[in-house]
C-alpha positions as CSV (number, residue, x, y, z in Angstrom):
1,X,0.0,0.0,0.0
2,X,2.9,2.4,0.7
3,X,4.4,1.9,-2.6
4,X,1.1,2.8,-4.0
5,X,0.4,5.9,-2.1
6,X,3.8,7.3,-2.4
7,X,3.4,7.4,-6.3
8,X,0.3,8.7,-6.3
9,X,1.2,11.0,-3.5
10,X,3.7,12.5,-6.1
11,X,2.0,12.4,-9.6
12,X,-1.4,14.6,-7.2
13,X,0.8,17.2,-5.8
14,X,2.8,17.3,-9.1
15,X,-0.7,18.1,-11.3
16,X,-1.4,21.9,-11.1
17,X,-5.3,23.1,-11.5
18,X,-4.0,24.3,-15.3
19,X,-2.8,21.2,-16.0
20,X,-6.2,19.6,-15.1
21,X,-8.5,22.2,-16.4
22,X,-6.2,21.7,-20.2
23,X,-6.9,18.2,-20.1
24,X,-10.7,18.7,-19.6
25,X,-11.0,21.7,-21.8
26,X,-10.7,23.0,-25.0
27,X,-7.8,25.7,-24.7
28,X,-7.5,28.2,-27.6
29,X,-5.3,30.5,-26.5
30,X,-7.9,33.0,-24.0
31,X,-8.9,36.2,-24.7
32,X,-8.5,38.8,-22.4
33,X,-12.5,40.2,-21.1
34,X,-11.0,43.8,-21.8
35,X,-9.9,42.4,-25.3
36,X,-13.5,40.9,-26.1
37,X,-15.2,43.8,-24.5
38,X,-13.6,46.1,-27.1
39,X,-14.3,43.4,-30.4
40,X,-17.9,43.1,-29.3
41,X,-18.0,46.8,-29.5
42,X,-16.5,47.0,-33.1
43,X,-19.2,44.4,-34.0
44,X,-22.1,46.1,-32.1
45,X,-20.7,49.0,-34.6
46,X,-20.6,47.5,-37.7
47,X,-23.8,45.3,-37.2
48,X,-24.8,49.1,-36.6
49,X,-24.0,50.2,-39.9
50,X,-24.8,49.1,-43.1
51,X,-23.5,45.3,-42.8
52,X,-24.2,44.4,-46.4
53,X,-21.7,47.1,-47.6
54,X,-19.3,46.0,-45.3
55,X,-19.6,42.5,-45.8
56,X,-19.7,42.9,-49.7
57,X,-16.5,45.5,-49.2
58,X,-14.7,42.5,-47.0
59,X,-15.5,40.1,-49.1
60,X,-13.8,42.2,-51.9
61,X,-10.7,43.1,-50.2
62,X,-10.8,39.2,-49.1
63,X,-10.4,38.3,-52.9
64,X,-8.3,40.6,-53.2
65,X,-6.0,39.5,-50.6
66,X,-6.7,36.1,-51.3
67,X,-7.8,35.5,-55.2
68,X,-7.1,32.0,-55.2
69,X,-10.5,31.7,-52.7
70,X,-12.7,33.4,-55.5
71,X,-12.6,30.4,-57.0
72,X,-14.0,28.2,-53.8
73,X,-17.4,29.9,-54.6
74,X,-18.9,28.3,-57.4
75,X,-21.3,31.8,-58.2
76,X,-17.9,34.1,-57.8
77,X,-15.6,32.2,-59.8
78,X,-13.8,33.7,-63.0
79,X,-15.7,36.8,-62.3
80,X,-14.0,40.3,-62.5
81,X,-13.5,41.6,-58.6
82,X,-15.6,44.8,-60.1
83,X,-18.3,42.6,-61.0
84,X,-19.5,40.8,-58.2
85,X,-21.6,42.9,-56.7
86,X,-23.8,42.3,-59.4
87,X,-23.9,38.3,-58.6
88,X,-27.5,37.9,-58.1
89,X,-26.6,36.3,-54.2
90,X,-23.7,38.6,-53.9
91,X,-25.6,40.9,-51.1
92,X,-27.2,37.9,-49.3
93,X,-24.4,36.0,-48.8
94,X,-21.7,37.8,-48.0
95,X,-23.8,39.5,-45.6
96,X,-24.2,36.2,-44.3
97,X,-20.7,35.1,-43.7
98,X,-20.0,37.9,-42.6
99,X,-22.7,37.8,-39.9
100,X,-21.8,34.2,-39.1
101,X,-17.9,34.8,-38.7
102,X,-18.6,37.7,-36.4
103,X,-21.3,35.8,-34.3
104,X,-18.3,33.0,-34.3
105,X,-15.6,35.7,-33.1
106,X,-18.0,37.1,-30.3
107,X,-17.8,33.2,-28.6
108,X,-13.7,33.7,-28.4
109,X,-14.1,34.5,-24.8
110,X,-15.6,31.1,-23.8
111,X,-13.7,28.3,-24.6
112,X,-16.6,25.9,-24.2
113,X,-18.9,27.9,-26.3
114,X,-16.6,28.4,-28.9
115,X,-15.5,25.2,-29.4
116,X,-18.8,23.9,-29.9
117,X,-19.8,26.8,-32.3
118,X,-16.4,25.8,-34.3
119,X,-17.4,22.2,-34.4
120,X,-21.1,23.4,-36.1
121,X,-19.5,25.6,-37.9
122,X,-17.4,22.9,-40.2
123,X,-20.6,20.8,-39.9
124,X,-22.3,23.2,-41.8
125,X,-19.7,23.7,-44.5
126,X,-19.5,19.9,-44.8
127,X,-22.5,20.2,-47.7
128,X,-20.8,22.9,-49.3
129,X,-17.6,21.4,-50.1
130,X,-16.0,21.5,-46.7
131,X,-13.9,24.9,-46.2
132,X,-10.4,23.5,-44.7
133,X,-8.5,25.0,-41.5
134,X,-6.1,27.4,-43.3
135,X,-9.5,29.1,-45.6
136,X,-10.8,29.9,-42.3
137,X,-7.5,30.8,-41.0
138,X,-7.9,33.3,-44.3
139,X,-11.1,34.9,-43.8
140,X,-10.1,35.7,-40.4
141,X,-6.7,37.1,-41.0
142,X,-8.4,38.7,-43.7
143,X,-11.0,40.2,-41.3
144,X,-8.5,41.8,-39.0
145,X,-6.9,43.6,-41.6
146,X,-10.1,45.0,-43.3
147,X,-11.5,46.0,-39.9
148,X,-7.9,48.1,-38.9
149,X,-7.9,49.5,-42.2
150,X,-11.4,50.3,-42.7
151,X,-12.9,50.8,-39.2
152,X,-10.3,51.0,-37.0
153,X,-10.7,48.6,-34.3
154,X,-8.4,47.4,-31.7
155,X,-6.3,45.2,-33.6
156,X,-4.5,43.6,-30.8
157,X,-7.9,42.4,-29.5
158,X,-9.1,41.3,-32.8
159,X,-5.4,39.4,-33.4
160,X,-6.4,37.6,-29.9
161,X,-10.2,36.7,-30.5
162,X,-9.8,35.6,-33.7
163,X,-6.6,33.6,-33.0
164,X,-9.0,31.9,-30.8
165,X,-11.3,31.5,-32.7
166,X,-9.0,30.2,-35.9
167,X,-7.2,27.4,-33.2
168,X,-10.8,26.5,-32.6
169,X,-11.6,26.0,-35.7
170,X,-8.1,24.0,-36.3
171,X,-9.1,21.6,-33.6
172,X,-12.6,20.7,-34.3
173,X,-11.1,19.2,-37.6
């Protein structure tokens, strides 16, 4: 009996409350409540605005940034950048994605909540074609610059909640 409490003496004093709580949750790198305070702000703001100019100006600086993912959307593809606003969904669905990746970024303050978010999120591409970890990775990176360039948000905070959000993504794969 000594043998066995001695060991396990050692390995319980040795475990540390972090070292339980990363076995038993998801761990994506927290956010700061001072850094998601100030992105659910800049969201609150843009969802203010006019969100379907936004999303459809993202979405352009996103191909811009990005061409190669033009081609992922079967609607978008060979298209001229300067023509896509007139793609009959164009409006609709960027505004959508938009909306969704946004409502995904305001979870980066919970692990819990955002992993399962993540995990629905990929299910719900899965019928599309599947979007892959680095294309998200994309669109968020993507994301952080527009919003700096075009809205001037806190780009620290946005670097931390959609880091987050982009590991979360990464491990529900």
């Amino acid at each position: 009996t000594e043998l066995f409490q001695e060991p396990y003496r050692r390995i319980s004093l040795s475990l540390s409350l972090k070292d339980f709580v990363s076995h038993s949750t998801p761990q994506f790198n927290m956010v700061s409540a001072e850094q998601m305070a100030a992105v659910k702000a800049n969201i609150a703001a843009v969802r203010g605005g006019d969100v379907s100019k936004t999303a459809g100006d993202f979405f352009i600086y996103f191909f811009t940034k990005f061409p190669a993912h033009q081609n992922r959307f079967p609607a978008y593809k060979g298209q001229a950048i300067g023509s896509l606003a007139s793609v009959g969904s164009w409006k609709t669905h960027t505004t959508n994605v938009v909306a969704a990746t946004l409502t995904l970024v305001e979870k980066a303050g919970d692990a819990g909540t955002l992993a399962a978010a993540a995990k629905q999120t990929i299910a719900d591409h899965v019928s599309r074609g599947g979007v892959n970890a680095q294309e998200y990775a994309d669109v968020l990176s993507a994301l952080v610059s527009f919003l700096v360039e075009n809205l001037s948000v806190d780009k620290a905070a946005w670097e931390a909640a959609t880091g987050a959000t982009a590991a979360a993504l990464k491990a529900a794969f």
